[in-house]
C-alpha positions in Angstrom: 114.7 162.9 -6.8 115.2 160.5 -9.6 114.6 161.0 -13.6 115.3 158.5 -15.9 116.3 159.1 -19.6 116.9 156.3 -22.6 120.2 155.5 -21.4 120.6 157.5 -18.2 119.5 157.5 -14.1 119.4 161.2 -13.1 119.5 161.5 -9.3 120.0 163.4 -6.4 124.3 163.0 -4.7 124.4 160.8 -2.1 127.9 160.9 -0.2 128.9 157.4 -1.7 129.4 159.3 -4.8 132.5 161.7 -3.8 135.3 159.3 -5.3 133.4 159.0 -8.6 132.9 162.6 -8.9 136.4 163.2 -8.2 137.7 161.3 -10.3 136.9 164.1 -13.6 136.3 167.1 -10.8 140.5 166.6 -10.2 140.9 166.3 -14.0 142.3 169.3 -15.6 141.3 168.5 -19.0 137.7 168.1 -17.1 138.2 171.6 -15.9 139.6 173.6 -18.8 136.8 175.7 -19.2 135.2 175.7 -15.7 135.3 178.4 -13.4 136.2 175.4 -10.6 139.1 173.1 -10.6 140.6 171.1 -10.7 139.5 170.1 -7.2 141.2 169.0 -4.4 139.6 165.8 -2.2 138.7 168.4 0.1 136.8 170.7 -2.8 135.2 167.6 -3.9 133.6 166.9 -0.6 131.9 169.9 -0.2 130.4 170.1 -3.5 128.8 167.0 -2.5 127.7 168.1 0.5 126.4 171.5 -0.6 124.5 169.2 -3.3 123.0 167.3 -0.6 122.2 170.1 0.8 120.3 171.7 -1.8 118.0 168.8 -1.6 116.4 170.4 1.8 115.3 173.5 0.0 111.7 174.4 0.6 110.8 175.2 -1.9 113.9 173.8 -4.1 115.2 176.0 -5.9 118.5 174.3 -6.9 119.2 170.8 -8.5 122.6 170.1 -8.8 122.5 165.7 -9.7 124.3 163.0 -10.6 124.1 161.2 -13.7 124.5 157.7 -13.3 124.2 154.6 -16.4 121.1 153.1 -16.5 123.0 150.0 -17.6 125.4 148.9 -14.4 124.5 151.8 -12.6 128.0 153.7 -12.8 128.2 157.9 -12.1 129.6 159.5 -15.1 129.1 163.0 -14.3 127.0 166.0 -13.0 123.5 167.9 -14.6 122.1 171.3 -12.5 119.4 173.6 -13.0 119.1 176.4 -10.9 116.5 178.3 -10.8 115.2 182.0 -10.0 112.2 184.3 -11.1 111.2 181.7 -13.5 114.3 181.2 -15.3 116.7 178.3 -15.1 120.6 178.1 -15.8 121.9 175.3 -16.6 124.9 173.1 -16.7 126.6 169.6 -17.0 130.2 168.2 -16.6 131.2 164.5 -17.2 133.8 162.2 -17.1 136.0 162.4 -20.4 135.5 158.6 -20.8 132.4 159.3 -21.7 132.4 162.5 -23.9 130.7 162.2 -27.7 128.3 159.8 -26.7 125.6 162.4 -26.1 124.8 161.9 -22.9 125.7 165.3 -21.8 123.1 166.2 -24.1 120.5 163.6 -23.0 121.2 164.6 -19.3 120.8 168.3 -20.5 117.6 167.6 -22.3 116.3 166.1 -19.1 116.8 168.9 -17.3 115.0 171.5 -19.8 112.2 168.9 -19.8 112.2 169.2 -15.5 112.4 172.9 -15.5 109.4 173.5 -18.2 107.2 170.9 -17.1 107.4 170.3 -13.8 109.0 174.1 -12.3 106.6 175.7 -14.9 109.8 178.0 -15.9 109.7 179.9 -19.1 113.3 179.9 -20.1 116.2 178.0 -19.5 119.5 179.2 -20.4 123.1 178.1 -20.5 126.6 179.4 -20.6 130.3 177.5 -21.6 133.6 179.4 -22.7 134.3 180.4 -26.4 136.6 177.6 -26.8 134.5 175.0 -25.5 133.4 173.3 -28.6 132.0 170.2 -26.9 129.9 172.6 -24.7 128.2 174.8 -27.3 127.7 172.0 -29.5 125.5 170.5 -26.5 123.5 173.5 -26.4 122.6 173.7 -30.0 122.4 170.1 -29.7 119.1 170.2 -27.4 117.6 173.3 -29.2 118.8 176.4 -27.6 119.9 180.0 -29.6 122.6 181.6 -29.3 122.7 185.2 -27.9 125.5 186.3 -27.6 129.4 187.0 -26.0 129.3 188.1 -22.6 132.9 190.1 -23.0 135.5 189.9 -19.6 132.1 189.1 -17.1 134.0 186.1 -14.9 137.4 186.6 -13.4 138.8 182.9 -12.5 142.0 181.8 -12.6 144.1 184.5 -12.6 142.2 186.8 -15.5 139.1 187.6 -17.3 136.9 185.4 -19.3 133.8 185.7 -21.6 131.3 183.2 -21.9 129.0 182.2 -24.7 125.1 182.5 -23.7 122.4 180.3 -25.2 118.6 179.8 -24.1 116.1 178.2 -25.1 112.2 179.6 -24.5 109.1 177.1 -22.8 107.2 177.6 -26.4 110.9 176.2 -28.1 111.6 173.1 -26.4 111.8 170.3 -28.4 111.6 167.6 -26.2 
């Protein structure tokens, strides 16, 4: 599976990619707001190979891909959508190297375009913690709405967290 974007190659984990991926999945400032991490060598390796994986789903169900530049080729991070009763969640994580550049957005784009047009789903909906300005701003970025505070849903790390939720509906998307 391959998508490719204005500045972006969206494509399915291939086991080459492990070092690349753990190079921001092992970086705590990477993992601030995620319920994961920082990972271990270890934790990295079977993300990658639960991604791969996913890629023998029949029917697929679960897309979790890295995002490569279309210019040299080089992984800067990781776009999902996963998908049940024709709804989608959605998420994205990339190298800090590369943050404010908008490709989180762009990759996150791609993935609302996948998920209405080719899974025929009729929302698509994200979540990031309330301090995760870079992460909200995404989702308004690409045309989502804000719905609200989940309150103390996700224990991780030693206590309870809320998340913000946004979504965006098939008849929104501005793509």
């Amino acid at each position: 599976m391959e998508f490719r974007t204005e500045r972006l190659i969206i494509r399915d984990f291939i086991d080459t990619d492990c070092q690349s991926v753990h190079a921001y999945a092992s970086n705590s400032l990477v993992t601030k707001y995620m319920i994961w991490g920082p990972n271990t060598e270890e934790q990295t390796r079977a993300f990658i190979q639960r991604s791969i994986e996913m890629q023998n789903q029949l029917p697929r169900v679960d897309f979790e891909l890295a995002v490569t530049l279309r210019a040299g080729g080089g992984l800067i991070g990781g776009v999902g959508i996963h998908v049940s009763d024709l709804q989608g969640e959605i998420g994205y994580c990339l190298n800090p190297d590369y943050w404010g550049r908008g490709y989180a957005s762009e990759a996150a784009m791609e993935m609302i375009r996948f998920g209405f047009r080719e899974l025929g789903l009729h929302r698509i909906y994200a979540t990031c913690r309330p301090e995760n300005d870079g992460s909200s701003g995404v989702m308004k970025k690409i045309g989502m709405t804000y719905e609200g505070r989940l309150r103390e849903h996700m224990f991780h790390k030693g206590k309870w967290h809320d998340s913000l939720q946004y979504s965006i509906l098939e008849h929104e998307s501005i793509e």
